[in-house]
C-alpha positions in Angstrom: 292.1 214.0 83.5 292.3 210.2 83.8 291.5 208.2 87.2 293.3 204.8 87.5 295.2 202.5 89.8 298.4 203.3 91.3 299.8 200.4 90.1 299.9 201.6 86.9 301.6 204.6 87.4 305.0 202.7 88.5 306.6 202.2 85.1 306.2 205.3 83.4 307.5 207.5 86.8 310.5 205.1 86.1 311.2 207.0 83.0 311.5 210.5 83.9 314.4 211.2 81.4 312.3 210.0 78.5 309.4 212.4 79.3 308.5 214.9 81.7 306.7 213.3 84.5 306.6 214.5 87.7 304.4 212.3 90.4 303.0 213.8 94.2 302.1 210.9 96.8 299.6 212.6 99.0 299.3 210.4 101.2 303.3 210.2 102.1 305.0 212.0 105.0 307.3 213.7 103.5 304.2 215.4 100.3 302.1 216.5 103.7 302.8 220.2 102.9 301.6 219.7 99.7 298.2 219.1 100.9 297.6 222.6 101.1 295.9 223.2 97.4 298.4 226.7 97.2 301.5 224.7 97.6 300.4 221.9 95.5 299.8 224.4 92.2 303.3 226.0 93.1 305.0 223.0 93.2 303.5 221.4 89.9 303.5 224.7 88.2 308.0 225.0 89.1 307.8 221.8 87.4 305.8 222.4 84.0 307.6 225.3 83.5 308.9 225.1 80.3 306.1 225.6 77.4 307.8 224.1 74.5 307.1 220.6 76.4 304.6 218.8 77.2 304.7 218.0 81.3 302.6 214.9 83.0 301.5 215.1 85.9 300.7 212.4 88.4 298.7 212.8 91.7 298.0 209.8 93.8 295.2 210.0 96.9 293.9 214.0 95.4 291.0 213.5 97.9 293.4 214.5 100.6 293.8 217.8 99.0 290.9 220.0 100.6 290.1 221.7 97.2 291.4 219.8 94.6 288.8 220.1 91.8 290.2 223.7 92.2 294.1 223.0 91.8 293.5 220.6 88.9 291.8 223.2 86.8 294.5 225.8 87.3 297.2 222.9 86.3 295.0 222.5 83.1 295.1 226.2 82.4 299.3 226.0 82.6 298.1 224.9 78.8 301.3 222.1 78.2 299.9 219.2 80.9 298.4 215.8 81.1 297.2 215.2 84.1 296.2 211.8 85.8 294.6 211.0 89.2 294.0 208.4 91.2 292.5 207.9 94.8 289.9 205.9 96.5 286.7 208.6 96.6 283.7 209.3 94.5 284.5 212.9 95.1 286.8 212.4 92.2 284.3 211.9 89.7 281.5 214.3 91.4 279.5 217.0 89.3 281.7 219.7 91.4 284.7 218.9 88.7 282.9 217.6 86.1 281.5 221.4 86.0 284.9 222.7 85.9 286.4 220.7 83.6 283.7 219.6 81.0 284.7 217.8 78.1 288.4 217.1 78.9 288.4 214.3 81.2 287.9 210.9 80.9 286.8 208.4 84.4 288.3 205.1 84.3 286.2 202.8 87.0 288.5 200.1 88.3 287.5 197.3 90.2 288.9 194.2 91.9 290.4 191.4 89.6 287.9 189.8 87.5 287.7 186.0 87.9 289.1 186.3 84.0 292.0 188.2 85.3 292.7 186.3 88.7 292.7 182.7 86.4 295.2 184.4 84.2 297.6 184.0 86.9 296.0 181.4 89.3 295.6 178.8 86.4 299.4 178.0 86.1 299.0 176.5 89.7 295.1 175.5 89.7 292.7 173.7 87.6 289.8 175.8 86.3 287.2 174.9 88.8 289.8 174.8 91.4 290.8 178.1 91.1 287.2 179.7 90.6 286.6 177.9 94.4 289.4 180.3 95.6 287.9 183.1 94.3 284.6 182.5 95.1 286.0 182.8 98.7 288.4 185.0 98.7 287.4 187.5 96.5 289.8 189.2 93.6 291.5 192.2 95.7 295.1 192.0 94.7 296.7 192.4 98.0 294.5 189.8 99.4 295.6 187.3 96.5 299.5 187.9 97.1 298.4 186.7 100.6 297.4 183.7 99.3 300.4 182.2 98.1 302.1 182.9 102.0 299.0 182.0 104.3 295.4 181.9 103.5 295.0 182.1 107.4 295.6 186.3 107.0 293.6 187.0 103.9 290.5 187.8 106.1 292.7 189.9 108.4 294.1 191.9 105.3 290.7 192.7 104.0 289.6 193.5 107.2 292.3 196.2 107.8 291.7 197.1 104.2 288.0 197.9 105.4 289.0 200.0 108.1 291.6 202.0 106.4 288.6 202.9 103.8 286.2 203.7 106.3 288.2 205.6 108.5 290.2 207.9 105.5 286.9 208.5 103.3 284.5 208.1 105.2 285.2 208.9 108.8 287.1 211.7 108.1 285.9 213.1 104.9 282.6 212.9 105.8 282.6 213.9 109.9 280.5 210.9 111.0 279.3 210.9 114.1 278.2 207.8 115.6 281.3 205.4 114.7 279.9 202.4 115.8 276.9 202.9 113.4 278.6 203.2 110.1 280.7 200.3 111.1 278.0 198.2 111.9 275.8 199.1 109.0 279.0 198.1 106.7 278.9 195.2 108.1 275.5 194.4 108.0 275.2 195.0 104.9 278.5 192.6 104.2 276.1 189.4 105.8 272.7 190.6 103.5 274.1 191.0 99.8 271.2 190.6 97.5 268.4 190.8 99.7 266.3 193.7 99.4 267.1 196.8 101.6 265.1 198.2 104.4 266.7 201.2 106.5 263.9 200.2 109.0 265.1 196.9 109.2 268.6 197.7 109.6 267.5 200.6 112.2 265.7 197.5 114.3 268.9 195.4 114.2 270.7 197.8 115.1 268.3 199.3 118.1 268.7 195.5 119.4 272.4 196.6 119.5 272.1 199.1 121.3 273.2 201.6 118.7 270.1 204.5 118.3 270.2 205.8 114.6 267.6 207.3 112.4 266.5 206.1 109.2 267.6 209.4 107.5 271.4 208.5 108.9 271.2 205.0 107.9 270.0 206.2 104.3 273.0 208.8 104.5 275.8 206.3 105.6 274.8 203.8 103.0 275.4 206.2 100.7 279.3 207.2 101.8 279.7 203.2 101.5 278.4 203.4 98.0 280.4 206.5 97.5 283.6 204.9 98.6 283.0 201.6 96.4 282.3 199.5 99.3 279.1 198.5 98.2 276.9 199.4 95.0 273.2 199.8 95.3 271.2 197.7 92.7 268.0 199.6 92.1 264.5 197.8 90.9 263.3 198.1 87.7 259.3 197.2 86.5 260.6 195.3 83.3 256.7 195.4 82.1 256.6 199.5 82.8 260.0 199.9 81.9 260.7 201.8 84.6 262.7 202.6 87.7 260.9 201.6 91.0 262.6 203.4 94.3 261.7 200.7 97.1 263.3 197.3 97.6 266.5 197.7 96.1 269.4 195.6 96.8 273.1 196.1 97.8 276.1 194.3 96.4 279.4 193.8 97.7 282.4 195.5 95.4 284.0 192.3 96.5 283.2 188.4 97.6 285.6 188.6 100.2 283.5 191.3 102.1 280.8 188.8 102.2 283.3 185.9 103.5 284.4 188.9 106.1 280.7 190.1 107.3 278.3 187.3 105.4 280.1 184.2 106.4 276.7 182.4 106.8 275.3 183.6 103.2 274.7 180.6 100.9 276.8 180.1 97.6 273.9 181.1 95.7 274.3 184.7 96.8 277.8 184.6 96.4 277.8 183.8 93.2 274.8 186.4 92.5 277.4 188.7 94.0 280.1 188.0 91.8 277.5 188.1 88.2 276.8 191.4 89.5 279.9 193.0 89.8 280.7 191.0 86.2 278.3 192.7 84.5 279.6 196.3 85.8 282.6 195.5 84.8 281.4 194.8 81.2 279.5 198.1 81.1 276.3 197.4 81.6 273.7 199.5 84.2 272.6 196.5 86.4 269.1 196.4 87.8 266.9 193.4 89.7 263.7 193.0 87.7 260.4 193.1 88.6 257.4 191.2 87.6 253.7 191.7 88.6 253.9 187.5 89.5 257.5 187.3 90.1 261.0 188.6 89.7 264.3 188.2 87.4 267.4 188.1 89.4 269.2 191.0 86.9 268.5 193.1 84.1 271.4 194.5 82.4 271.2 197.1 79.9 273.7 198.2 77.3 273.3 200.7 74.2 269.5 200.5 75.1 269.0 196.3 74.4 268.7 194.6 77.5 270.1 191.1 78.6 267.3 189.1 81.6 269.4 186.8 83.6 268.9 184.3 86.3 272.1 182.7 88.6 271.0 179.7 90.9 273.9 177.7 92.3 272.8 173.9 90.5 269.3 173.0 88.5 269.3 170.2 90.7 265.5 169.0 90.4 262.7 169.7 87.7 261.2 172.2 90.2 264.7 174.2 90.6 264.4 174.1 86.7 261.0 175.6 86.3 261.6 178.0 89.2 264.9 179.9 87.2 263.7 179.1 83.6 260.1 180.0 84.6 261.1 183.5 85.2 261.5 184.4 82.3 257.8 183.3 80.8 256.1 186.8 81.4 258.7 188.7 79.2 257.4 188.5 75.5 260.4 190.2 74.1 263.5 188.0 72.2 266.3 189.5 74.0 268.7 187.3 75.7 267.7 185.2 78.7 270.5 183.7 79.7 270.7 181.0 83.1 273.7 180.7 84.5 274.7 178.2 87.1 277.2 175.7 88.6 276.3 172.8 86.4 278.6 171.6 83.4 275.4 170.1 81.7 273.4 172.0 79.1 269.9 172.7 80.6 269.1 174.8 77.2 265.6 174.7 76.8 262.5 176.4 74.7 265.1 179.4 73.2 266.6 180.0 76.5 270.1 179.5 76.9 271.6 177.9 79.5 275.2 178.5 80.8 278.1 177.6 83.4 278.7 180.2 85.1 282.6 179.5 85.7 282.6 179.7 81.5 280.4 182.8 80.9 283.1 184.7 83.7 286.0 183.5 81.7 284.0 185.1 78.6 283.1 181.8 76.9 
């Protein structure tokens, strides 16, 4: 089994006569009998039924299917498919099908354009910095970057309605919330305090000043459908002395800057741009942690085949102290593993073994 985009399904279902592919929409009108995990296997197994070929199959939005894991390990056992599936839930990757089908199914994660991958396109119209601006605020959902082109006006509005469409089909409904007005609050709260340490008390209070009544257990609950459904990622602490996991204080990032410019309007371009390293670093394949010091903290460590990277982002090293204050950081780690800094500034702070870096350039890969 492979989980990817839709969008890159559209060119080989072009090409049925070349191969055998068949494709089922589960989220179209007219595929809402399919749904039903009996019909689905007796429609895909009419199709594969010749065994001297080899059939793939395609199934866009399987989370809709109330026993899925189920179907795709009887399509398996037809023994002449290749199947792919895509959708918008965790529950596509949980331990549920991973028991079932062990060892013959790869997870591809995919995110929002990379600032790499939205330049690729938005540099034939905007100069480098220019174009990194747009991003910053705007985020790298593709839909919302089509939008740009017509009206930058709607792009909020589209993201937005892209929030609500998330909530309400894998969360709302998956999950039989309760109190609504909660969960939506809490996603949106959590939009307007990207990396600042969690507290399900805190968000509890805000909320009780709300007038919305919810436990800490339910908070602690609902921010994990929003992690679940790739709204947000929780970035847990790690003692970089002990070299161990630490369970309070963590943080929560943002899958996407334009959920902060949705909910977090007010949060500073230094978070934004702590946001977007973040979500950088996933995307590169590291397991990203904040790092903790007995006399301070590091803003990330990322760790990759077991050698950690220790990285700071500040927005500009505009005086000696801002200087001190990111390079500093790093003084209590003994170890010679990278420390890079990465900010705004196209001057070289490099200093003492410790390398300094624009952040724009180290996105594009430089």
């Amino acid at each position: 089994f492979v989980h990817f985009h839709r969008s890159c399904l559209f060119f080989l279902v072009r090409l049925p006569w070349i191969w055998h592919i068949y494709d089922v929409w589960c989220d179209e009108f007219a595929n809402l009998p399919l749904l039903d995990k009996n019909r689905l296997y007796d429609y895909v197994a009419s199709k594969a039924i010749s065994k001297k070929r080899q059939h793939y199959i395609f199934l866009d939005e399987i989370q809709l299917v109330e026993g899925f894991d189920s179907v795709l390990n009887s399509i398996m056992m037809l023994g002449n498919t290749d199947v792919y599936i895509t959708g918008s839930n965790s529950r596509l990757l949980s331990s549920e099908i991973s028991t079932l089908i062990t060892g013959r199914h790869i997870d591809l994660h995919l995110q929002p354009l990379s600032f790499s991958e939205f330049y690729t396109v938005d540099g034939e119209s905007y100069s480098k910095e220019d174009s990194f601006n747009r991003y910053l605020q705007y985020g790298g959902f593709p839909g919302a970057y089509q939008l740009l082109s017509i009206d930058t006006s709607i792009v909020h509005e589209y993201v937005q309605a892209l929030l609500q469409d998330i909530i309400t089909k894998d969360i709302l409904v998956r999950k039989r919330v309760q109190n609504i007005d909660a969960l939506r609050r809490l996603a949106s709260y959590l939009g307007s305090i990207v990396g600042s340490p969690v507290s399900s008390k805190r968000i509890a209070d805000v909320l009780a000043n709300e007038r919305i009544s919810i436990s800490h257990n339910t908070i602690l609950d609902y921010m994990g459908y929003l992690n679940e459904s790739y709204l947000y990622s929780k970035c847990s602490r790690y003692n970089v002395t002990g070299k161990e996991l630490l369970r309070t204080n963590y943080k929560e990032y943002a899958v996407d800057n334009a959920l902060i410019s949705v909910f977090g309007s007010e949060r500073n371009i230094g978070y934004r741009l702590e946001n977007l390293v973040y979500n950088e670093l996933c995307a590169r394949g590291f397991e990203v942690f904040t790092g903790w010091l007995y006399n301070g903290e590091v803003d990330f460590v990322a760790i990759k085949d077991n050698q950690p990277q220790y990285i700071q982002v500040c927005y500009l090293l505009a005086d000696e102290g801002i200087i001190e204050r990111e390079f500093g950081a790093f003084k209590p780690i003994r170890d010679s593993y990278p420390k890079p800094v990465l900010s705004m500034d196209s001057f070289d702070f490099s200093q003492n073994g410790i390398q300094h870096q624009s952040i724009i350039d180290w996105l594009l890969g430089g």
